[in-house]
C-alpha positions in Angstrom: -47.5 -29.7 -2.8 -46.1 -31.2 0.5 -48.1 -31.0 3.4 -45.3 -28.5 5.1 -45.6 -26.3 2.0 -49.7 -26.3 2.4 -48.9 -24.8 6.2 -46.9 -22.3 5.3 -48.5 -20.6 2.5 -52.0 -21.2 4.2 -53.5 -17.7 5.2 -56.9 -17.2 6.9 -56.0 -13.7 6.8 -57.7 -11.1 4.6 -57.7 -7.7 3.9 -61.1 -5.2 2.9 -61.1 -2.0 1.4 -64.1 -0.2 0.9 -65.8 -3.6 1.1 -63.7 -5.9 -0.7 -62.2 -8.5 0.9 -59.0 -9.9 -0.6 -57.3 -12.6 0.6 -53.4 -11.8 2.4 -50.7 -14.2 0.7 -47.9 -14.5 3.0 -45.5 -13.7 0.1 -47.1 -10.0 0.3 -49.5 -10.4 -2.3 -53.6 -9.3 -2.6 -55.9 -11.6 -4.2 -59.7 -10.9 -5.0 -61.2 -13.7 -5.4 -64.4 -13.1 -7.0 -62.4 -11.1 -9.7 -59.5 -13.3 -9.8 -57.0 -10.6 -9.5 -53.8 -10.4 -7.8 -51.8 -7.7 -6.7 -47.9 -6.8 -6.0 -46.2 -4.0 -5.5 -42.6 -2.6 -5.6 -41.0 -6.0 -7.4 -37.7 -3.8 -7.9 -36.4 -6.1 -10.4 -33.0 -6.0 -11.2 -32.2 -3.8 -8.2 -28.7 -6.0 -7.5 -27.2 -4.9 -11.1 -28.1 -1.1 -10.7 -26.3 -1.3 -7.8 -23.6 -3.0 -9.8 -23.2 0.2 -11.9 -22.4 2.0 -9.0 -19.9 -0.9 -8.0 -21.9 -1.5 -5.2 -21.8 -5.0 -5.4 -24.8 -7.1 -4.1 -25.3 -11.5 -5.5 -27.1 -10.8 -8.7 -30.0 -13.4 -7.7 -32.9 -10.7 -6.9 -35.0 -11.0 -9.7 -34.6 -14.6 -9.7 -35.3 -15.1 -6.5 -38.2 -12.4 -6.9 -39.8 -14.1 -10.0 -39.6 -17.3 -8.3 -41.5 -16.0 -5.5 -44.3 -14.6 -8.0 -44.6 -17.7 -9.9 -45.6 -19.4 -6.9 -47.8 -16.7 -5.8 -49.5 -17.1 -9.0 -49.8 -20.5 -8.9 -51.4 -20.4 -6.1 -54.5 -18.3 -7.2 -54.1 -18.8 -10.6 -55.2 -15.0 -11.4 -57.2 -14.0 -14.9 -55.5 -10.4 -14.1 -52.2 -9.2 -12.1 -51.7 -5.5 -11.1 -47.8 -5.0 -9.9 -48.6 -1.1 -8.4 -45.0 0.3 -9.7 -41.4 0.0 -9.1 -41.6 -3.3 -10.7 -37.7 -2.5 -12.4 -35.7 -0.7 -10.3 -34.4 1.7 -12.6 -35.1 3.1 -16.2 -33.3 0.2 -17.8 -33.5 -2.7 -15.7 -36.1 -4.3 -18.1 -32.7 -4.5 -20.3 -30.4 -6.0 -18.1 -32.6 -8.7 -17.5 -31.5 -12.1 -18.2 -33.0 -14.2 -20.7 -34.0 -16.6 -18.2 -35.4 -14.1 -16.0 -37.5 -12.8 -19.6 -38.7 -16.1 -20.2 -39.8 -16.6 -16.7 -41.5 -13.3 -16.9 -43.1 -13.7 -20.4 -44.1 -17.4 -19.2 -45.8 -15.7 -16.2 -47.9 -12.7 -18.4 -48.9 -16.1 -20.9 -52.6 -16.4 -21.1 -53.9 -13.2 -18.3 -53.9 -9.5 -18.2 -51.1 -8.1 -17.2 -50.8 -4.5 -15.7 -47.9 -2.3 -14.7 -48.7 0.8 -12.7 -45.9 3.2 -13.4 -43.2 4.0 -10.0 -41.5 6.9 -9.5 -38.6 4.2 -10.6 -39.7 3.2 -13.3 -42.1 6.3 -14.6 -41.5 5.6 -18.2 -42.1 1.7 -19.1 -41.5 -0.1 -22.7 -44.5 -1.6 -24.2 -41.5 -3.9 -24.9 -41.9 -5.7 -21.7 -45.7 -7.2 -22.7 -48.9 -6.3 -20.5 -50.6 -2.9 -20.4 -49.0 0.4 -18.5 -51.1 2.7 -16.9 -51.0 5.3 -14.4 -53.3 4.1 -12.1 -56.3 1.6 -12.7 -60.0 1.9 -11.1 -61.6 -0.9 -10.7 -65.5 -0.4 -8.7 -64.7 1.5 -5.6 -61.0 1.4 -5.6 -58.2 2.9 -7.7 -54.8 0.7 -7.8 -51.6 3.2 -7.7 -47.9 3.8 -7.0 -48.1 6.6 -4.6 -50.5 6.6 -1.7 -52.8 9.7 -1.3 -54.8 8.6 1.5 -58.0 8.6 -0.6 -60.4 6.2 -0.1 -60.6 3.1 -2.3 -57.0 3.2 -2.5 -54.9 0.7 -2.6 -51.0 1.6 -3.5 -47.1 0.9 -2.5 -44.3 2.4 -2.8 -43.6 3.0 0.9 -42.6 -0.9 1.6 -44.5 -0.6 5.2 -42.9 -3.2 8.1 -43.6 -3.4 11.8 -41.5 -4.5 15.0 -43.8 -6.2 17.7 -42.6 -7.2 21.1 -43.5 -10.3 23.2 -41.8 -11.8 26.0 -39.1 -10.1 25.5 -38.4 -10.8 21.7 -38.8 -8.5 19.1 -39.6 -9.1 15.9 -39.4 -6.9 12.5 -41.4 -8.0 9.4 -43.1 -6.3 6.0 -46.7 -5.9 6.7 -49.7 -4.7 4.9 -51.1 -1.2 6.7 -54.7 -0.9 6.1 -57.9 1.2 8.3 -60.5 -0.8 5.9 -61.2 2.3 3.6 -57.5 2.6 1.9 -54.3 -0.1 2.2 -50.5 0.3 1.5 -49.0 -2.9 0.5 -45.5 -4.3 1.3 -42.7 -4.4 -1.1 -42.2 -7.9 -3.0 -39.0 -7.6 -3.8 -36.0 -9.6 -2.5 -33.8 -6.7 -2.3 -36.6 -3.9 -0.9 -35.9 -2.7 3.0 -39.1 -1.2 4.5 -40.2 2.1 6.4 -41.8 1.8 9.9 -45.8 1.9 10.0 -45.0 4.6 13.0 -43.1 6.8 10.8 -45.2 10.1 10.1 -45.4 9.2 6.1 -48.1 7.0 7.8 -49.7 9.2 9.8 -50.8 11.6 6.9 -52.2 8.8 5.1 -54.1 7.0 7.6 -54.7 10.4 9.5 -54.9 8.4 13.0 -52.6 5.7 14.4 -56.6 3.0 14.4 -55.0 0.8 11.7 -54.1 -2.6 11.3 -50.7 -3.8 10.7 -51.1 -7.7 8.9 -48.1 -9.2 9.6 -45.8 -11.4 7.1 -45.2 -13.8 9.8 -43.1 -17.2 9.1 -46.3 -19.5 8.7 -49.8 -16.9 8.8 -50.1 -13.5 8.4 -50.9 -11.7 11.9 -53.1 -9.0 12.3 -52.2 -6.5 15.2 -53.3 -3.0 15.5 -50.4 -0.6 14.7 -50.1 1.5 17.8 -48.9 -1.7 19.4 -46.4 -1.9 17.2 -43.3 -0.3 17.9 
């Protein structure tokens, strides 16, 4: 690893729910440490040929371009279990319009750990074909891992694909971000192809019940941590 690549994947940032502290990856990834488990949500893979179908035409490099992003996310930390909370295919059959590069890559990557999918509201119904476990949601000590967030505590979940706009001298910035208040977290969408919903927007605000969070940032180098009524 080059010295520039050690700087811009270094993070000091972290994020704790209900007392567990995972460190924040600046690719948008969660990673317990003393459980050496990592955690994505909202991969989306193959979202550029379900478009496709639609003749909407988008360049058909999102999953690779999303796998590569994994892999080096998982090199990284090197995790004995990965959690991807849902919307991990974009559609029903995206798991069958993946190349077989992209399979291998994917297959290479589930080699040797526990793998879990969380079902989406995507992808509700996943094969057993595409290797790990499925589940509906997984509980592990005092937090449960879903698609949906509820607001409960403990939780950790995706599917809204949170960003932030911040201001400073005159400059305004828009970037995913994690949204967590320390008892319950949303995490951003991993995806190359996944837009995002403002932490203002009230979808927020019935989770979260107060606007006291913290937005972390996916800034170009570190993950920032600003409060999210500064946000914008």
């Amino acid at each position: 690893m080059t010295n520039e690549s050690a700087v811009r994947y270094s993070s000091s940032e972290h994020v704790t729910v209900s007392g567990i502290t995972f460190i924040a990856d600046l690719a948008g990834a969660l990673f317990w440490t003393e459980e050496r488990l990592l955690v994505v949500s909202d991969l989306h893979l193959e979202k550029g040929s379900s478009f496709a179908t639609r003749r909407v035409l988008l360049p058909p490099y999102d999953t690779a371009a999303t796998l590569a992003k994994l892999c080096a996310v998982i090199a990284r930390h090197d995790p004995r279990t990965v959690i991807a909370l849902g919307d991990s295919f974009h559609d029903r059959d995206a798991h069958q319009r993946l190349d077989a590069a992209d399979r291998a890559t994917l297959n290479e990557l589930q080699a040797r750990r526990d793998w879990i999918w969380i079902a989406g509201n995507h992808d509700p119904a996943l094969p057993h074909e595409i290797g790990g476990t499925v589940a509906d949601q997984v509980r592990m000590g005092p937090l449960t891992f879903r698609h949906e967030p509820t607001g409960a505590q403990g939780e950790i979940a995706g599917h809204l694909h949170p960003k932030a706009r911040v201001s400073n001298r005159g400059r305004s910035v828009e970037r995913r971000c994690f949204a967590s208040d320390g008892q319950r977290a949303v995490m951003p969408a991993f995806g190359a192809y996944t837009g995002g919903l403002s932490i203002r927007d009230e979808a927020f605000k019935a989770i979260f019940q107060t606007s006291a969070f913290i937005a972390h940032l996916l800034g170009d180098r570190q993950v920032h941590r600003i409060a999210a009524s500064r946000c914008s």
